[in-house]
SERO-4910 file (N, C-alpha, C, O; in steps of 0.05 Angstrom, whole numbers):
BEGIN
 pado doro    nc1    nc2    nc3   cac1   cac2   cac3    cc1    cc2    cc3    oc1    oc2    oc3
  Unk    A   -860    675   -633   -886    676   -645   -903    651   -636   -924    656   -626
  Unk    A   -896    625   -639   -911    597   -626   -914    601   -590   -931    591   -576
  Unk    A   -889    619   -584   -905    621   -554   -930    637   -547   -947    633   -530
  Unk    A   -927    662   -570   -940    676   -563   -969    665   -567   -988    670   -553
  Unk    A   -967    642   -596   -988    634   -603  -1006    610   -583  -1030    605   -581
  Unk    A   -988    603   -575   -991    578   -556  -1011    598   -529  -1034    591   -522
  Unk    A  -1000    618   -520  -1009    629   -495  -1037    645   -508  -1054    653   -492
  Unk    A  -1040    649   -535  -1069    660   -540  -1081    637   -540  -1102    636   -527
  Unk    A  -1071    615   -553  -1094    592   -555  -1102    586   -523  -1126    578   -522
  Unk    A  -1093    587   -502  -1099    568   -477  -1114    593   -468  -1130    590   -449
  Unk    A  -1113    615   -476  -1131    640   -458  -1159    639   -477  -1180    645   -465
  Unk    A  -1162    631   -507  -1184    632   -512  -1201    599   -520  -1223    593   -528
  Unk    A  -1180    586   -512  -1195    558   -517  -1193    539   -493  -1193    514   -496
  Unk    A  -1191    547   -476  -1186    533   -451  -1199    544   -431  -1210    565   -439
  Unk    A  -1204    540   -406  -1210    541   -381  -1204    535   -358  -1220    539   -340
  Unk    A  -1179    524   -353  -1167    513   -336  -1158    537   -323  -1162    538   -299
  Unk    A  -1144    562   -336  -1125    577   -334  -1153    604   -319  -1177    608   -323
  Unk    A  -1128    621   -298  -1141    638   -291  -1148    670   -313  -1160    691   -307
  Unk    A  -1136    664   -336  -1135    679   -358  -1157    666   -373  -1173    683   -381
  Unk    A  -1161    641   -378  -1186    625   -399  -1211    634   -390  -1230    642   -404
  Unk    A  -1208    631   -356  -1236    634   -339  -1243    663   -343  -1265    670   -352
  Unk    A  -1225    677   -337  -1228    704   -344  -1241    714   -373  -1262    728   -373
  Unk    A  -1230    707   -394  -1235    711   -421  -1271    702   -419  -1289    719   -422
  Unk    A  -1275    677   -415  -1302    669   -419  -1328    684   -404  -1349    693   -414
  Unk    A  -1318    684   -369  -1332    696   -366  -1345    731   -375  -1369    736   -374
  Unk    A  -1324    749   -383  -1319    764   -403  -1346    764   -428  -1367    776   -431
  Unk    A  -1331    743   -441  -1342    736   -467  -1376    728   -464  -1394    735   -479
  Unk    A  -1379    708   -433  -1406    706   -431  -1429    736   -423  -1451    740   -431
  Unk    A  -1412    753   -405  -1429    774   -396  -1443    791   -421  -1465    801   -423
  Unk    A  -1415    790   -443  -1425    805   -470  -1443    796   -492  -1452    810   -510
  Unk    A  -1447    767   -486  -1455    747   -502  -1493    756   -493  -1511    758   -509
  Unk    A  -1495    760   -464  -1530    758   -448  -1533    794   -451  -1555    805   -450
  Unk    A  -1505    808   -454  -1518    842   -453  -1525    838   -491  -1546    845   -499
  Unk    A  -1513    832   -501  -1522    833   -529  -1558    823   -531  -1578    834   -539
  Unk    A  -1552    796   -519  -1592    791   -523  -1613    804   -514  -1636    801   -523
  Unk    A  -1604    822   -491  -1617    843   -472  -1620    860   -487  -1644    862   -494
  Unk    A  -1602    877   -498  -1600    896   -525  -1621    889   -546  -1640    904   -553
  Unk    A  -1616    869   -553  -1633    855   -582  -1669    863   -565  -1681    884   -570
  Unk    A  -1677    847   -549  -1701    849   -533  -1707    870   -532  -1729    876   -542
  Unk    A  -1690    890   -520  -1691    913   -508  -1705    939   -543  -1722    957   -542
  Unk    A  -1692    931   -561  -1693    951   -588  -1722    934   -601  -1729    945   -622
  Unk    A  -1738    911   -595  -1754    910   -604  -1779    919   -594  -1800    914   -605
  Unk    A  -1776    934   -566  -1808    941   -550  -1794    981   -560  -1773    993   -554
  Unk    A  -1816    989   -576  -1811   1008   -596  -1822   1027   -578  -1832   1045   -591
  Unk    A  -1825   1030   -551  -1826   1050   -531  -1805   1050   -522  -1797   1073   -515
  Unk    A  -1786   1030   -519  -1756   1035   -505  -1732   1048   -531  -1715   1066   -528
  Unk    A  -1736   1034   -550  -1725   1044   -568  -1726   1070   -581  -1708   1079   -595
  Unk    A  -1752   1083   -573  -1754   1106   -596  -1735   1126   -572  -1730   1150   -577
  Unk    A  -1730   1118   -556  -1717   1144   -528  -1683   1130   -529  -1662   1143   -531
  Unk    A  -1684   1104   -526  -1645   1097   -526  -1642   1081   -543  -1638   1057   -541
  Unk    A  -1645   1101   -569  -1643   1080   -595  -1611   1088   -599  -1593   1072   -596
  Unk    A  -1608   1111   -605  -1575   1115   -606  -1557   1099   -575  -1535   1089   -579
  Unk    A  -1568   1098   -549  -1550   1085   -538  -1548   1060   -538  -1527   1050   -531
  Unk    A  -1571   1039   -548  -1581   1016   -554  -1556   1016   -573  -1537   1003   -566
  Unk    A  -1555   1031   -600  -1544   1036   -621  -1506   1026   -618  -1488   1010   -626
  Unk    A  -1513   1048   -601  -1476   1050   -592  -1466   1028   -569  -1445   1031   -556
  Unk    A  -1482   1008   -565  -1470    995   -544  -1472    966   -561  -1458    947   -553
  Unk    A  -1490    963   -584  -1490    945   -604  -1460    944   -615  -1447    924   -613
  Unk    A  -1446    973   -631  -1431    978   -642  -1400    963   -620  -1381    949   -629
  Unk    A  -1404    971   -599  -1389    961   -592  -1376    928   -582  -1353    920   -581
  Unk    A  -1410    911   -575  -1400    884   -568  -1396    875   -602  -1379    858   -603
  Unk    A  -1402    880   -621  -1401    876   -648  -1370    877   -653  -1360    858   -667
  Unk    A  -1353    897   -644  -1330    905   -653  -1314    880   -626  -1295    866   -632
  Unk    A  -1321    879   -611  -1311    853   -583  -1312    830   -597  -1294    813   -595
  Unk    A  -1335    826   -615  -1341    797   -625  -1319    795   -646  -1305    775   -648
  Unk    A  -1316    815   -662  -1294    820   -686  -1270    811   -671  -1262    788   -666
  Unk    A  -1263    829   -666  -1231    812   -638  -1222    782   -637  -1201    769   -641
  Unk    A  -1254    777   -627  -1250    753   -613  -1249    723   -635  -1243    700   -630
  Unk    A  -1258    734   -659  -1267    720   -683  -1232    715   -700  -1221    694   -708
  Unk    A  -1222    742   -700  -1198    745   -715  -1173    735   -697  -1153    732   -711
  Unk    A  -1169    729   -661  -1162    720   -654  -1170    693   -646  -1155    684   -629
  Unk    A  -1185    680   -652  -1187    647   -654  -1177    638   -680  -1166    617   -683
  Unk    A  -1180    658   -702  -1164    643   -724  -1142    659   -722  -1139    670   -744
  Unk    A  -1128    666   -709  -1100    665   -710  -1088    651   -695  -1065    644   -700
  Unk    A  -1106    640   -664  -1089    625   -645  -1088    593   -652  -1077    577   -636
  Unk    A  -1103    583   -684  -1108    559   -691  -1080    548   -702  -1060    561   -694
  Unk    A  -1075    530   -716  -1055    515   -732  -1067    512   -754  -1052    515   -773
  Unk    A  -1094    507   -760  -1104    501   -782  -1139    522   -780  -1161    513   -773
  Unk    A  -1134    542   -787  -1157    566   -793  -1182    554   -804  -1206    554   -797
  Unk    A  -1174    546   -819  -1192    526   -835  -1214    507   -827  -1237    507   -838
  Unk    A  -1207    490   -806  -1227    483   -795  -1239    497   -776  -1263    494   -773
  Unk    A  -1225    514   -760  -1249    532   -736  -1271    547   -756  -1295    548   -751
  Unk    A  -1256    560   -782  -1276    585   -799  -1311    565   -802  -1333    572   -795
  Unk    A  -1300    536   -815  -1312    519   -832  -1336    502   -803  -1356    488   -809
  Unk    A  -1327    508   -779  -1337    490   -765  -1359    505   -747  -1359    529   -745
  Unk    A  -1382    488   -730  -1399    495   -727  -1408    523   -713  -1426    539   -717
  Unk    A  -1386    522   -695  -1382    542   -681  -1372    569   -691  -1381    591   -685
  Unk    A  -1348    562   -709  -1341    576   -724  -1362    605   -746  -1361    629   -754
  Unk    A  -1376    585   -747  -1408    596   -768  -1419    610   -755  -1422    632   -765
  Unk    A  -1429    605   -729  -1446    607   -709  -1431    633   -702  -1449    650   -698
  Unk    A  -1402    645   -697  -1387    667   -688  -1382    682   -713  -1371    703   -708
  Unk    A  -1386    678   -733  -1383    689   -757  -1407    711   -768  -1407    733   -778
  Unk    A  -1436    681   -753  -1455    701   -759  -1469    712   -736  -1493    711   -736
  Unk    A  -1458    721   -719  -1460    730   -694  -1440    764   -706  -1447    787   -700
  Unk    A  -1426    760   -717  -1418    783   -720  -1424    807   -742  -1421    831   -745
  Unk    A  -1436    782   -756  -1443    813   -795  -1465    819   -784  -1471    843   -788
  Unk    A  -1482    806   -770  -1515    823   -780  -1500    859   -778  -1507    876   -794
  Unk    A  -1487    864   -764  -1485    894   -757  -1473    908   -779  -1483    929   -787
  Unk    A  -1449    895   -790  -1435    905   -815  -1452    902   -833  -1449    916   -853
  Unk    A  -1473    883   -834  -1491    880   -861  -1512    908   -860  -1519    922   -879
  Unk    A  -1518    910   -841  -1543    933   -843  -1531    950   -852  -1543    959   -872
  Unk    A  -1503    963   -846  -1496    988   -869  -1508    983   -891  -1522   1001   -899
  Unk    A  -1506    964   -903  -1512    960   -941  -1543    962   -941  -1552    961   -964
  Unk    A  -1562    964   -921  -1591    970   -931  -1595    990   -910  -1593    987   -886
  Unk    A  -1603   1021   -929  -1604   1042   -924  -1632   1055   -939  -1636   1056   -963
  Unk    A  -1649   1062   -920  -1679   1074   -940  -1696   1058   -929  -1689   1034   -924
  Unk    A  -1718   1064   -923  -1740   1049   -923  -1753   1024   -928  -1768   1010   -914
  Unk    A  -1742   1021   -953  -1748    993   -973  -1736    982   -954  -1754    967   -947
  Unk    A  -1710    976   -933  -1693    959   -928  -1710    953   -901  -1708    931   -892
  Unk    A  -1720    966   -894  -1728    964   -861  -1736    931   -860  -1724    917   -843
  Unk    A  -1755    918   -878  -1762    886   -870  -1725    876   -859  -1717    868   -836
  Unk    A  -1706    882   -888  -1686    863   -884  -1672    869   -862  -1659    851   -853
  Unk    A  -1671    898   -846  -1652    903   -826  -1664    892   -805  -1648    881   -789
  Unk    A  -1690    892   -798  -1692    880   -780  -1697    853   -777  -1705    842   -757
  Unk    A  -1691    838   -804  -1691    807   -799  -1663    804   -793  -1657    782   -783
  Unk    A  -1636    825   -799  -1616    817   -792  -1607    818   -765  -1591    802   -755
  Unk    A  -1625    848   -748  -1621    852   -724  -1639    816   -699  -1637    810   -675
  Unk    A  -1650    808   -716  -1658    779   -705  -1641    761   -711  -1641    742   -695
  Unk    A  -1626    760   -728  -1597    730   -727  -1588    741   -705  -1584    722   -691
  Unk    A  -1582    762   -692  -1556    768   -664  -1573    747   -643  -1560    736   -625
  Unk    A  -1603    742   -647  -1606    728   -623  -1591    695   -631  -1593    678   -614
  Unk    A  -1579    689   -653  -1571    665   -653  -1528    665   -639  -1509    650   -643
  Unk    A  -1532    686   -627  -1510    686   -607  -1510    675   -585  -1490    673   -570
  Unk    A  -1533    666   -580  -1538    645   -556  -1526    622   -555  -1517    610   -535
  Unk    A  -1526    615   -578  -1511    583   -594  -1480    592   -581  -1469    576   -566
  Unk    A  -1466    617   -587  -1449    612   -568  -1439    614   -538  -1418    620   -528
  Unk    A  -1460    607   -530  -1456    597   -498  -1453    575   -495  -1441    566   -475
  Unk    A  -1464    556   -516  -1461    524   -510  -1435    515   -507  -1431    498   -489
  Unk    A  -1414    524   -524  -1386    514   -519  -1366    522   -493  -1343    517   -489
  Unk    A  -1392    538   -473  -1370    546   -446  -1385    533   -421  -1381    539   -397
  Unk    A  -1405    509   -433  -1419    496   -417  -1414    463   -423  -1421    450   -443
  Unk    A  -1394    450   -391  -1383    421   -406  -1405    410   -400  -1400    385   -402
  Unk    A  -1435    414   -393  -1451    397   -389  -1464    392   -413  -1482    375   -417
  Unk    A  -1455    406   -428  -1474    413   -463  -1460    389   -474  -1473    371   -482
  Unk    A  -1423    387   -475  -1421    370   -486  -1431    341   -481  -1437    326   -500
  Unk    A  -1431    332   -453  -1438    304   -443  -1467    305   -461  -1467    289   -480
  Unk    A  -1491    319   -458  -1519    315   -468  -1510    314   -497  -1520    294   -506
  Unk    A  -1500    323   -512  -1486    324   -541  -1476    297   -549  -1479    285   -571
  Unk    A  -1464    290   -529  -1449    256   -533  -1464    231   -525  -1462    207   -531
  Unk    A  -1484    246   -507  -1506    223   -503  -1530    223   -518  -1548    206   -514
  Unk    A  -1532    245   -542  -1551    245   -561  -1538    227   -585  -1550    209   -598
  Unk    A  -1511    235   -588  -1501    223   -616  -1497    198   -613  -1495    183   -632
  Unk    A  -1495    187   -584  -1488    156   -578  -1522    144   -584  -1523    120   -591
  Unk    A  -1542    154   -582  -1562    144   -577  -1584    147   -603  -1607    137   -606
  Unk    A  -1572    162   -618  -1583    173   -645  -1595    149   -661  -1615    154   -676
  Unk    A  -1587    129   -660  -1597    109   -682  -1630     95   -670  -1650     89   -684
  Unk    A  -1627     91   -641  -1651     80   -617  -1667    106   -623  -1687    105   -636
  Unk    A  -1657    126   -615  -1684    146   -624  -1694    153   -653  -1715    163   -660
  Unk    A  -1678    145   -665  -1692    144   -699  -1714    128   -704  -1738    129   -711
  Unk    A  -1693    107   -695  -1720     74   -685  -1748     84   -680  -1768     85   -693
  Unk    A  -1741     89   -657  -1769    105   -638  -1781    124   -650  -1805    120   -654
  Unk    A  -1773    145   -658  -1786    158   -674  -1805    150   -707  -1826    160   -716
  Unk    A  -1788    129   -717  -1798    125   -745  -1824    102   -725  -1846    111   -730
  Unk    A  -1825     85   -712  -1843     76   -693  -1861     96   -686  -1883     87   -686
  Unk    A  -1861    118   -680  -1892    140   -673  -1901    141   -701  -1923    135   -710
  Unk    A  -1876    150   -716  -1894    164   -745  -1916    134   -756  -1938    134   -766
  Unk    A  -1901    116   -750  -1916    100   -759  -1947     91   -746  -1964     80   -760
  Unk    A  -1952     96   -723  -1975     95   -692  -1998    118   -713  -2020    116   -723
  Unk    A  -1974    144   -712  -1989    165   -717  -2005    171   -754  -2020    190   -762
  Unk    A  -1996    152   -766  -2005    150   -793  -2033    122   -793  -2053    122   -807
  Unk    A  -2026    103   -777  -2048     84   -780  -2064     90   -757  -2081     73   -759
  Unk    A  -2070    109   -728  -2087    114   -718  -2104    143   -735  -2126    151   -730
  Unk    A  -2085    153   -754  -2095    181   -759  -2119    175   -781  -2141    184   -784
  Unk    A  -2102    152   -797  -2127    136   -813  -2149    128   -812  -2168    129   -827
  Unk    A  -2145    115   -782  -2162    100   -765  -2194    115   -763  -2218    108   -768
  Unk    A  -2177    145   -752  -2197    161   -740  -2213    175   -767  -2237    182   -766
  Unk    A  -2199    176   -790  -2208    189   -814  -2227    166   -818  -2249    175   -825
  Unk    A  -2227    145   -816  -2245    128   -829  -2280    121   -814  -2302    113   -822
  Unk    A  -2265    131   -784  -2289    129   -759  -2302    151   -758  -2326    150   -756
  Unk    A  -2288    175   -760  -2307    205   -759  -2313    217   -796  -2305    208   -817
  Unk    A  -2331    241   -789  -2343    244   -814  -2327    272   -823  -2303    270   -818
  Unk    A  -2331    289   -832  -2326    313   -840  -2326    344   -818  -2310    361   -811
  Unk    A  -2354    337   -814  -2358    355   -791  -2349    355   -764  -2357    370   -746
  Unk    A  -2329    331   -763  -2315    331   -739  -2287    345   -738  -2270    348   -720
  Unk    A  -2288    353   -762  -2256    362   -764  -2233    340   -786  -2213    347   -797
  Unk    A  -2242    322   -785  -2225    301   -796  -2235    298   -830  -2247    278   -836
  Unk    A  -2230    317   -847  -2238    315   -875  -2214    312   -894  -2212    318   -918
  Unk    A  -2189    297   -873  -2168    280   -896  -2153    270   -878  -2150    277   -855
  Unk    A  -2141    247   -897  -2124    232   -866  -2102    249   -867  -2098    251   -843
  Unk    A  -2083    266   -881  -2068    288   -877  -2068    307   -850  -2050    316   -837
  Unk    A  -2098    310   -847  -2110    324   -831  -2110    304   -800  -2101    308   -778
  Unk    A  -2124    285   -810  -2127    259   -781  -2102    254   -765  -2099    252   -740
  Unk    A  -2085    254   -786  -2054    244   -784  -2035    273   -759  -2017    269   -742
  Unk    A  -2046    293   -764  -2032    323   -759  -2056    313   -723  -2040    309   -704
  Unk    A  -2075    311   -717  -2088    308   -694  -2079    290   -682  -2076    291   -658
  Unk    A  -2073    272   -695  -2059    242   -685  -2038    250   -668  -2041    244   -644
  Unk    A  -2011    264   -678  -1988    278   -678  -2001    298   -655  -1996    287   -633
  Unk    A  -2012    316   -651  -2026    331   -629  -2032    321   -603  -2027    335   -584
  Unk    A  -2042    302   -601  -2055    289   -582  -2041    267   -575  -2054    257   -557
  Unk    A  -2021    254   -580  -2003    229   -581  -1973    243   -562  -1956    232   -548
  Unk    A  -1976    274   -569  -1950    293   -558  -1970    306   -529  -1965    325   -514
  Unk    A  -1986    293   -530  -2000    311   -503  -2010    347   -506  -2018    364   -489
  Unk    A  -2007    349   -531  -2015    381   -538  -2037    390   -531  -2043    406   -513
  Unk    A  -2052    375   -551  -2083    379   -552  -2096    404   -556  -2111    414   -538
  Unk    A  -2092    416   -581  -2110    446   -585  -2130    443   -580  -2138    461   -564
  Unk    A  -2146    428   -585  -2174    426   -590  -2188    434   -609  -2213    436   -606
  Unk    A  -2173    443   -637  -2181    446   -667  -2203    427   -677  -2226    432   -684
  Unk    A  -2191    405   -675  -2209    383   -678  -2215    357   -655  -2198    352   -637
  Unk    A  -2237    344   -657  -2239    328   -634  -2260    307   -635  -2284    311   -639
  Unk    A  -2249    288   -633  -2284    257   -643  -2309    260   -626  -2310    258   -601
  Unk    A  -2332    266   -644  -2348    263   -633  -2364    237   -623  -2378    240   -602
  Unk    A  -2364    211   -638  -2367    190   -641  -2363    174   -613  -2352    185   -594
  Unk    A  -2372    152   -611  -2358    140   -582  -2336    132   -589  -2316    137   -577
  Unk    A  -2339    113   -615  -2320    104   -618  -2290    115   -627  -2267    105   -623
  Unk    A  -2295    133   -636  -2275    157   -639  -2266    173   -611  -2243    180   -608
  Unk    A  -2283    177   -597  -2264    179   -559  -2256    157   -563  -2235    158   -575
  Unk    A  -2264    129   -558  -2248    108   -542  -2221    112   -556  -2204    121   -540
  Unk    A  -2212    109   -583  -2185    112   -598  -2178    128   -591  -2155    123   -585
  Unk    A  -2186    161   -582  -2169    175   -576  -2160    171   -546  -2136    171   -539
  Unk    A  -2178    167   -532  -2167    153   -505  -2140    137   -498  -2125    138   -479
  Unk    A  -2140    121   -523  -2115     90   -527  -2089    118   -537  -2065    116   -530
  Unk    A  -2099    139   -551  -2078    147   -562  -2072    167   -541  -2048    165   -535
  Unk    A  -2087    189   -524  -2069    195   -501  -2052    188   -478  -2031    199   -470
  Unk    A  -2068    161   -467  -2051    143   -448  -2028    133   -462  -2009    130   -446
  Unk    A  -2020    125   -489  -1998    118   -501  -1980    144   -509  -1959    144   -521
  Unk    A  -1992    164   -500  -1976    193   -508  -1963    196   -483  -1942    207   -485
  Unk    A  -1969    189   -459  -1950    189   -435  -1935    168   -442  -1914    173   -453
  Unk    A  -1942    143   -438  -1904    124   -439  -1900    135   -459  -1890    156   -449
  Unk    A  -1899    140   -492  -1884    153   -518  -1862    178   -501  -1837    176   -500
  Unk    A  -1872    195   -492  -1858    233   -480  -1835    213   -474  -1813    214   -487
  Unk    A  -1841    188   -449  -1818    184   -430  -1792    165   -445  -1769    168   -435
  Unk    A  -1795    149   -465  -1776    136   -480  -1752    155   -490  -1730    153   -479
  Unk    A  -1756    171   -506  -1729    189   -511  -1715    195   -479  -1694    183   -475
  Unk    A  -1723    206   -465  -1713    210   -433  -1700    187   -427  -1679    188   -415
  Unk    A  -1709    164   -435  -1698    147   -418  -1671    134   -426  -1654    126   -410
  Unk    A  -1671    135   -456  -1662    132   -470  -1629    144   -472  -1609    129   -473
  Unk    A  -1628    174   -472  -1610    187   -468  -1596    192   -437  -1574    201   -433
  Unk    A  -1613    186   -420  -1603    187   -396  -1584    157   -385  -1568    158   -367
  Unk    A  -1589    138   -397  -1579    109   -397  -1544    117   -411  -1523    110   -401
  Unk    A  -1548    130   -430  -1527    146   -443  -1503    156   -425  -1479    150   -422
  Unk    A  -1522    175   -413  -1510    191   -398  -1491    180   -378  -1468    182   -371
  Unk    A  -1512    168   -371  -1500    147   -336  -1475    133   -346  -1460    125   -328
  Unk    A  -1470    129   -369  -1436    108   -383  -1417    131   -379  -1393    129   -372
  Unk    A  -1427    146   -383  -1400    180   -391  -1393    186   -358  -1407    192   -339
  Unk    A  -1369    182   -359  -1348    203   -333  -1336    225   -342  -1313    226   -352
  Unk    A  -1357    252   -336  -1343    276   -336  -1324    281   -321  -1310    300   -327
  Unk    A  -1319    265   -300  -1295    280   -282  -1273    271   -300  -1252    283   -296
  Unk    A  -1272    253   -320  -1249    248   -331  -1239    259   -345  -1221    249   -359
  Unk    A  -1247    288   -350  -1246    303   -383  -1248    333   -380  -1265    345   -368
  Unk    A  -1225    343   -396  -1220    369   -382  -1229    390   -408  -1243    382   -426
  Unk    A  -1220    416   -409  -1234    436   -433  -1203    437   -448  -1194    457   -458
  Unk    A  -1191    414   -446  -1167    419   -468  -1172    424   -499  -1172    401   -508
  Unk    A  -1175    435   -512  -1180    434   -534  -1149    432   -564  -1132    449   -560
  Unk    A  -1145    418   -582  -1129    411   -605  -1126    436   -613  -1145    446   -625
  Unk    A  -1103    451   -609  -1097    469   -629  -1095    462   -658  -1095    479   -675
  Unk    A  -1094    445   -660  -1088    429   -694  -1128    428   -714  -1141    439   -732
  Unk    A  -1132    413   -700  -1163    400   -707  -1189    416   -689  -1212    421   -697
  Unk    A  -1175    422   -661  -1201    432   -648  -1224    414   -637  -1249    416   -635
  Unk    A  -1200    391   -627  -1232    372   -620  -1228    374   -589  -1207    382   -578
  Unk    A  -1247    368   -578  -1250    377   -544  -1249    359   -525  -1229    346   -531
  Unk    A  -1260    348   -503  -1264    327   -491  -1241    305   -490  -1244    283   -499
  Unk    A  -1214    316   -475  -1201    300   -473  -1196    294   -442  -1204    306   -422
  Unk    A  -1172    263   -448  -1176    262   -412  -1154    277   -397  -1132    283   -406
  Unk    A  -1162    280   -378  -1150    301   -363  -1107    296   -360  -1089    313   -358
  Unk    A  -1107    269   -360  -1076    270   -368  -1065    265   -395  -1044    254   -401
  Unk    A  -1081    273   -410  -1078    267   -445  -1056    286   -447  -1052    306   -433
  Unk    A  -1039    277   -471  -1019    291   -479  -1022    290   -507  -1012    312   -513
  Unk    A  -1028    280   -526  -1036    284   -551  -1069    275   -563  -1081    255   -557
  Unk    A  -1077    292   -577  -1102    286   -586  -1116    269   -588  -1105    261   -608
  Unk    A  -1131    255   -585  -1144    229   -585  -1153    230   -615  -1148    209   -627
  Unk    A  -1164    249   -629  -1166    251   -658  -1152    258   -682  -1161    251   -704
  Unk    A  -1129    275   -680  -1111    274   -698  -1077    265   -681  -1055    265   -693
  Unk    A  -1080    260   -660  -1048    250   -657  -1032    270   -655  -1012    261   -645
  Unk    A  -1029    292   -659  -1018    321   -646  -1025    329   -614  -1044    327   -599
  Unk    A   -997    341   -612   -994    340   -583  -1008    370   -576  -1008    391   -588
  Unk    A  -1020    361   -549  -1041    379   -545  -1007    411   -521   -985    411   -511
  Unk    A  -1028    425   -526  -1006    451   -515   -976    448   -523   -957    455   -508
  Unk    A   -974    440   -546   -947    436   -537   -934    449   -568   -941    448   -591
  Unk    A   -907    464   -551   -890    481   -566   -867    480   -572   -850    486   -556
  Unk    A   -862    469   -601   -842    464   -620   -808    485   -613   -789    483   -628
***
């Protein structure tokens, strides 16, 4: 039984293996025909003609996802955390919208079925875990998380005393009839958006907005630079798709023999 369990875990949590590669790519083809499907049932000319095959080919990556859900928690050591964990959620609710629509039947239900047939597009989320480039940007966000908070509580703050600024320089009829409002243009025009909802008529109200678009180019480029400095510390070649049968944590180095986070030995059978 541990071998057998051992050889499901490395076919669905791994990649190394010509069985892992297999499984994923698999898993990814069904993962992009499902969103095609989803797309496909909301232009209500394609649908009203291959709604039953639309129908029946739903039914089936639905029942693939079921499989694949009930064999990760069996190939685990501890169920508990894959059910509870992000991914886990993410494959969990990738799979009811379909079993949930049985339970709304009639008319009345139509809003809710089709807000359920819109969670399947959050099956996308699982593609991220068969992409190791997701995790490096993932580890160079969380390493860098505190500098971009920085930076960020730094705009909000630009964007509350220029938004003021401008509430105090323009009149009503310019668009600016609360700094709530000043503040939301500020935020617009500081991100390079620029609806053009509102806009200073004043001179002096251009010149500020002037100071605040040229400072909206260096602002875009700081996060970038920020996370990419990140990046450049991390050696992917050092780090393989082993994943903890015990805990489930990922990103180990390629001659690791026990977990770097719980101390359990990685592939290995008792």
């Amino acid at each position: 039984m541990k071998k057998w369990k051992h050889r499901l875990h490395e076919i669905i949590y791994e990649a190394d293996t010509p069985a892992g590669k297999l499984f994923d790519v698999i898993l990814l083809i069904t993962i992009l025909l499902s969103l095609v499907f989803v797309a496909l049932e909301s232009v209500s000319s394609i649908d009203s003609i291959y709604h039953d095959y639309l129908d029946i080919a739903e039914w089936i990556i639905t029942i693939l996802f079921t499989i694949e859900y009930i064999l990760r928690i069996i190939s685990v050591t501890r169920p508990h955390k894959y059910i509870f964990s992000f991914y886990g959620i993410v494959d969990l609710l990738s799979t009811l919208p379909k079993y949930l629509s049985l339970l709304f039947i009639g008319t009345h239900s139509l809003v809710a079925i089709k807000a359920l047939r819109l969670l399947r597009v959050f099956r996308i989320l699982k593609l991220t875990k068969y992409v190791s480039e997701y995790n490096m940007l993932l580890l160079a966000l969380r390493k860098s998380r505190t500098k971009i908070f920085v930076f960020i509580f730094g705009v909000i703050v630009l964007c509350i005393i220029f938004g003021t600024l401008m509430y105090l320089i323009e009149d009503d009829s310019s668009g600016f009839t609360s700094i709530p409002r000043s503040i939301y243009w500020c935020i617009v025009t500081l991100t390079t958006v620029g609806y053009g909802d509102i806009a200073p008529q004043t001179p002096i109200g251009q010149l500020v907005a002037s100071v605040i678009m040229i400072l909206g180019y260096g602002i875009i480029a700081v996060p970038t630079g920020i996370v990419t400095a990140e990046m450049t510390k991390q050696n992917p070649i050092d780090q393989n798709t082993q994943v903890c049968p015990h805990c489930l944590t990922h990103s180990h180095k390629e001659a690791a023999i026990y977990c770097h986070s719980c101390g359990k030995p990685l592939n290995h059978v008792n």
